[in-house]
Structure formats: C-alpha cells, structure tokens
C-alpha distance (Angstrom), angle and dihedral (degrees) to the residues before:
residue distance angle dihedral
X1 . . .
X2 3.90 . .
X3 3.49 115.0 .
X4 3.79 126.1 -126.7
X5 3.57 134.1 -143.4
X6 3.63 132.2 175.9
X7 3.33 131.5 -169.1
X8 3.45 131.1 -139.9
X9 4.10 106.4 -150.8
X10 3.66 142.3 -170.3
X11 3.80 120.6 -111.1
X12 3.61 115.2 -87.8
X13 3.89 96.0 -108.1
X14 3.86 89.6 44.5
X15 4.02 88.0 59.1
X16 4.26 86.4 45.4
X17 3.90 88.4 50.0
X18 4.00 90.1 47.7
X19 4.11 91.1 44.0
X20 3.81 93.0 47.5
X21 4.03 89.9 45.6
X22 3.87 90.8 54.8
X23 3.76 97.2 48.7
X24 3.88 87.0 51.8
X25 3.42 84.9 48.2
X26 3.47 98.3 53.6
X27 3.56 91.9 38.5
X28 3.61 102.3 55.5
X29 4.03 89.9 41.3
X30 3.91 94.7 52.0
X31 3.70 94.7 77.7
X32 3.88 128.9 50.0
X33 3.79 125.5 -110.4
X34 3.78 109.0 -111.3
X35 3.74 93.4 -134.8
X36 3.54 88.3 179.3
X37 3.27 95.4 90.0
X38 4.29 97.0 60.0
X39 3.85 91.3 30.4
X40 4.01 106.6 126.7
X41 3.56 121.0 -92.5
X42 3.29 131.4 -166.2
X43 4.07 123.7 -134.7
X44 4.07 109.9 -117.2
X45 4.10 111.0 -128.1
X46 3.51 113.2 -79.5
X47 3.94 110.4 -111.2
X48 3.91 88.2 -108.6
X49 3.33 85.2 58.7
X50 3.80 92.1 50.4
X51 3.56 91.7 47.5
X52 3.54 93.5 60.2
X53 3.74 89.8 48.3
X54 3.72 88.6 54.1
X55 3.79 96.1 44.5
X56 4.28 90.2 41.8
X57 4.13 89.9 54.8
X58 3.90 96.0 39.4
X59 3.34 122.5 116.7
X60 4.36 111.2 -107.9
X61 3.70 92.0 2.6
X62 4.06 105.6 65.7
X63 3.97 99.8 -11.0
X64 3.68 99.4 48.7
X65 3.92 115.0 -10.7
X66 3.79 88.5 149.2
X67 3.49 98.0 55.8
X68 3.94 101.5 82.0
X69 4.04 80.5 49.1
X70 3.61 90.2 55.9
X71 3.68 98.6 46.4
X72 3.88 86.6 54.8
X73 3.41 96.6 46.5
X74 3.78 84.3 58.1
X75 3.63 90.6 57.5
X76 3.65 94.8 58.7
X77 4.34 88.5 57.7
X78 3.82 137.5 69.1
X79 3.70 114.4 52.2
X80 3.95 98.7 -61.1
X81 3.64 100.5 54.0
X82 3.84 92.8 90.9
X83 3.51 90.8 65.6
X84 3.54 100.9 85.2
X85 3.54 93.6 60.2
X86 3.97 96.2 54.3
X87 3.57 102.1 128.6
X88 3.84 104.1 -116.2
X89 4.07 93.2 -131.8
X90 3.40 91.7 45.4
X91 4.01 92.7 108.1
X92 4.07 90.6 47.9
X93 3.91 85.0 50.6
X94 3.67 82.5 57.8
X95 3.65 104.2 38.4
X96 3.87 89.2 56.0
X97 3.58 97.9 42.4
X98 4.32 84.9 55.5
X99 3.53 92.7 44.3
X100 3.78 89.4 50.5
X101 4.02 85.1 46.2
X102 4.13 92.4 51.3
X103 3.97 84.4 51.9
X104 3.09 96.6 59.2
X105 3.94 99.5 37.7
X106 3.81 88.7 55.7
X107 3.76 85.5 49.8
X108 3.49 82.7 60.6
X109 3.39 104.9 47.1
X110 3.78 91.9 51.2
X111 3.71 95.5 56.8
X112 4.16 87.1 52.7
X113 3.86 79.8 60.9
X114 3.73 94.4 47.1
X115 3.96 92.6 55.0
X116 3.37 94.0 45.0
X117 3.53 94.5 59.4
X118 3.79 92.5 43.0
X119 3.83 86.1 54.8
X120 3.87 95.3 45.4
X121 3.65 90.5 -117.0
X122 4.16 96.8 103.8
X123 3.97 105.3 134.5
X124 4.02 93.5 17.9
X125 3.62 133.1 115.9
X126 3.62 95.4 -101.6
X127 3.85 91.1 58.9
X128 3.74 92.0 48.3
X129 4.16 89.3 48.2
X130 4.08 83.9 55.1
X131 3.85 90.2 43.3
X132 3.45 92.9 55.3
X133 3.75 106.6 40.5
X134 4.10 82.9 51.8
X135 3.33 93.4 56.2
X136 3.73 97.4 43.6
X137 3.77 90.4 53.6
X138 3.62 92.4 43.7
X139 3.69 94.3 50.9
X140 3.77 82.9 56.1
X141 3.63 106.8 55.8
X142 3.80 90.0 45.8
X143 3.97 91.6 58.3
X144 3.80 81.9 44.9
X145 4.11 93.8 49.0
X146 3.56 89.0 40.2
X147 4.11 93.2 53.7
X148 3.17 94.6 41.2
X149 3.75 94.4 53.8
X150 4.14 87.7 51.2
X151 3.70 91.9 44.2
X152 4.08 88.8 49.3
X153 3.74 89.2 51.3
X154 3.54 98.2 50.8
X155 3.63 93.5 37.6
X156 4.23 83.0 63.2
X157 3.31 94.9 40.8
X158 3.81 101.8 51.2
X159 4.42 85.6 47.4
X160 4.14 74.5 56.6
X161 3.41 93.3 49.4
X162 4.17 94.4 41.2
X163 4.10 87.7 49.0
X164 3.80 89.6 51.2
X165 3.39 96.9 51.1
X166 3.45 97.2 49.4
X167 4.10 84.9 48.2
X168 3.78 89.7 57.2
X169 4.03 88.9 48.8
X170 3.58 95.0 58.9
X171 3.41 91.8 39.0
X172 3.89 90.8 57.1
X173 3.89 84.4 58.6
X174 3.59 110.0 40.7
X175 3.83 86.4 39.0
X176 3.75 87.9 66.5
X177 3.64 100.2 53.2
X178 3.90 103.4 38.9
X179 3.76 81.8 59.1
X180 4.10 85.4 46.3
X181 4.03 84.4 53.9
X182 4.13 92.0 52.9
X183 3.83 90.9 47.4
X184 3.94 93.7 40.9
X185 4.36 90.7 45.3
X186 3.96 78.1 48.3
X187 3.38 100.5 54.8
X188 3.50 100.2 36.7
X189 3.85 93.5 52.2
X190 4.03 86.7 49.9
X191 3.71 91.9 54.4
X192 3.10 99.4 56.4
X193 3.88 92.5 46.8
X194 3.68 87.0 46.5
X195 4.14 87.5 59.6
X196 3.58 92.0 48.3
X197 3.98 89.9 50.5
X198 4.31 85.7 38.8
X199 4.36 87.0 54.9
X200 4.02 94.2 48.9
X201 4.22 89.8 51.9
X202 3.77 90.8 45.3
X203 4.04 86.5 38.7
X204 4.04 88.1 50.1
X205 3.71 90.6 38.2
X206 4.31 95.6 57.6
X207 3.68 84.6 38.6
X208 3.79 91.7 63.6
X209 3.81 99.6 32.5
X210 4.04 90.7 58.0
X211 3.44 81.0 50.5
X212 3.74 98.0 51.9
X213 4.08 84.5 45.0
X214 3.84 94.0 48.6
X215 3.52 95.5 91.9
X216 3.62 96.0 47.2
X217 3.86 89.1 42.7
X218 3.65 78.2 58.4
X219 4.10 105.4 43.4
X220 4.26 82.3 42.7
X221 4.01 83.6 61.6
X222 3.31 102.1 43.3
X223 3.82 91.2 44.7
X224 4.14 83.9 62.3
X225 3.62 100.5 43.3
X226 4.17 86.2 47.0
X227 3.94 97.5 52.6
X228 3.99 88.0 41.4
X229 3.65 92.0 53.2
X230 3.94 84.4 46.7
X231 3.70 95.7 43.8
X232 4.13 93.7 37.1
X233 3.72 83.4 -138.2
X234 3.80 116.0 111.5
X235 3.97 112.8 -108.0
X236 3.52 122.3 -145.0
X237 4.17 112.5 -141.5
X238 3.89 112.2 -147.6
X239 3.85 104.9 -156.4
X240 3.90 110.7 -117.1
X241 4.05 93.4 -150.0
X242 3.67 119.0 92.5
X243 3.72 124.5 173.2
X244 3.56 115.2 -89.8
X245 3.55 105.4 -2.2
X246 3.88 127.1 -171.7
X247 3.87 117.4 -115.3
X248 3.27 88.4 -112.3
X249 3.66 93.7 52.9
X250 3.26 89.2 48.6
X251 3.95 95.4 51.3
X252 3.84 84.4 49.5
X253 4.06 96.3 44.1
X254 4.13 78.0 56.8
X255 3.58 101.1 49.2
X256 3.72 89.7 45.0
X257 3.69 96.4 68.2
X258 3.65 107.4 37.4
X259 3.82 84.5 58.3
X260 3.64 94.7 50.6
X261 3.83 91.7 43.7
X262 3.88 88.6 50.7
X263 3.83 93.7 35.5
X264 3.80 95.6 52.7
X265 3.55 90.9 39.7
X266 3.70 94.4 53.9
X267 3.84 91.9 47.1
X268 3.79 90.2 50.5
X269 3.82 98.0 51.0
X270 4.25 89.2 46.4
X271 3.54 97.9 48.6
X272 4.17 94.3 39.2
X273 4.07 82.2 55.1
X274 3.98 96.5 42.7
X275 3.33 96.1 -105.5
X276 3.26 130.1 160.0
C-alpha cells in the first residue's frame, strides 16, 4: 500500500526571506573581522610628559640639583674659605691707617725733643730714656692697630663666608624641589593631554567596532523579524552590541548569532517538512 506524505510548507515569500537570510549569512561569515582596527590602544605620553621625564632623570636637575650647591658650600668651610671674602682694599685701609699712625708717632717724638731743650736736657740721657720708652710704646700700639685691623677683616670676612654657606645650604634644598615643581606642572599638564589623546583612540576605536558589528546588528534583526513572520508570533531582537566589549566578547557576541541564525533556521526547515 503506497505511502503518503504531505507536507506542510512555508509560504513562498517566507522560503525567499529564509534563502536571502542564509546567503547574507554566509556571506558576511566567509571573511574574518579585521579587529585590528577597534583593538585597544593605548595613548603615547604627551611630550610634556616626556619632558618631565627627561628633566626628573637628568643629571643636576632631578638626580642631583643640590650637588653643585653642596660642593660650594664646601668651599666656604675649613680654614681657607674666608678668603674669598677678604675685602680687596683691605691692605690700603691698613697702609693708610699706619702711615697716619707713623705721623703722629714722629709728632711725638719731636715734641720729646722740644721739652728737652726747653728743660736744658736736649742731647742728655734723660732725653734719650724718654726717646726710647716713646718709641717702645709706640711700636706697640701700631702692632696692636695693625692686628687688630687684620683680625677685624677676617673676623667680617669669615661672618661672609658663614652667611654664604648657609646660602648655598638652602639653596641645595629648595633647589631640589622648585625643579620637583617644573617636572610635577609637566607631568601633570601631559596627563591630562595624554587622556584627551587616550578618549579620541577609544572614541575612534567604538566608532569602528559598531561599524564592524553593523552588519551583524543588521543580519541579528532580520533573523527576528524572519522567524516571527514564520512563527506569526512577534519576536523580540536583543541587540548584540554593547559598549566596549572585550575581543573575546566580541568573538563570542559573533559566534552567538551565526549559530542561532543556522540553528533556528535548521529547526524551521525540519519541522515545516515533518521532520523529526
């Protein structure tokens, strides 16, 4: 006894829909995304930023600025480092003041003369005692003017010496961080050009992965609105693209729908046949 089968098939436009959604399909699947043109990227330092790299790891401006304020400082101690601060006229000051000193000594020693002879006693022993005791005082007090004019001059200079030492010191430590400022104004100004550069890749890099996904986005709609129209029920399309997806999301995302487009399609075609 002949067997009969019938068949219970899809509209004629349904099966068109269903052949033109497969050749897409296998269309837009044939060839391989090139994800190289969404893959992350990352923004290169800004050349403030590089400036302050340059300025951090150079020798005497981040590594080391104090050091030439050091090795002056060091000048200025020991027992020598007064002598730069000698006043240069300090030998004329002294050579006039001496002069002026003999002046007035000889001044002296003529008046001893002048009372001797008023007394009778000029040429005599008793002049000659006078004479002598003079001049041994007044040799005295110029060694005394004349020390104490060096030690005043060296006294001055070593205070010059002790204030520029100290001068160098905190030189050698606010040295250091007005050169820490520069670099840290530097690299903060970079940074934040460095974001704005780091938001236009990831802005160009969405912009070409949605449209990479576009035709997908696409095929995943028309995959919904074919199956409702075979179904009669109304589909509901969940949108594949999500912001800033992984690659591997995006691999998956792929996957995803061309086996649900061949999956549904597959079902449809065995159960519109009566196949099991």
């Amino acid at each position: 006894m002949a067997v009969q089968q019938t068949q219970a098939l899809p509209p004629q436009y349904v099966e068109d829909l269903q052949k033109d959604l497969g050749t897409q399909l296998t269309a837009l699947t044939a060839a391989p995304l090139a994800t190289d043109k969404f893959a992350p990227k990352v923004a290169g330092q800004d050349q403030a930023q590089k400036d302050a790299y340059t300025m951090a790891t150079t020798q005497g401006q981040g590594i080391g600025a104090f050091q030439p304020y050091i090795t002056q400082a060091g000048a200025y101690s020991g027992p020598t480092g007064y002598q730069p601060f000698m006043s240069p006229y300090q030998q004329d000051v002294i050579d006039a003041t001496l002069a002026e000193y003999d002046t007035q000594a000889a001044a002296g020693l003529a008046g001893i003369g002048q009372q001797a002879a008023m007394s009778g006693n000029l040429g005599g022993g008793r002049e000659g005692v006078l004479r002598a005791q003079y001049q041994n005082k007044s040799d005295m007090n110029r060694a005394l003017l004349q020390s104490g004019l060096l030690q005043q001059g060296f006294t001055q200079a070593n205070q010059l010496a002790n204030q520029a030492f100290g001068q160098q010191q905190a030189l050698a430590q606010q040295v250091p961080g007005l050169y820490g400022q520069d670099i840290g104004t530097l690299g903060s100004a970079g940074a934040i050009q460095q974001a704005q550069e780091q938001a236009q890749l990831d802005a160009t890099r969405e912009q070409n992965r949605l449209r990479a996904y576009e035709p997908y986005e696409r095929l995943g709609f028309q995959q919904t609105g074919v199956a409702s129209i075979a179904s009669g029920a109304p589909g509901q399309y969940q949108s594949m693209v999500t912001p800033n997806p992984t690659p591997l999301q995006n691999a998956l995302g792929i996957a995803g729908v061309a086996g649900g487009l061949m999956t549904g399609y597959g079902d449809y075609l065995r159960g519109s046949k009566g196949i099991a």
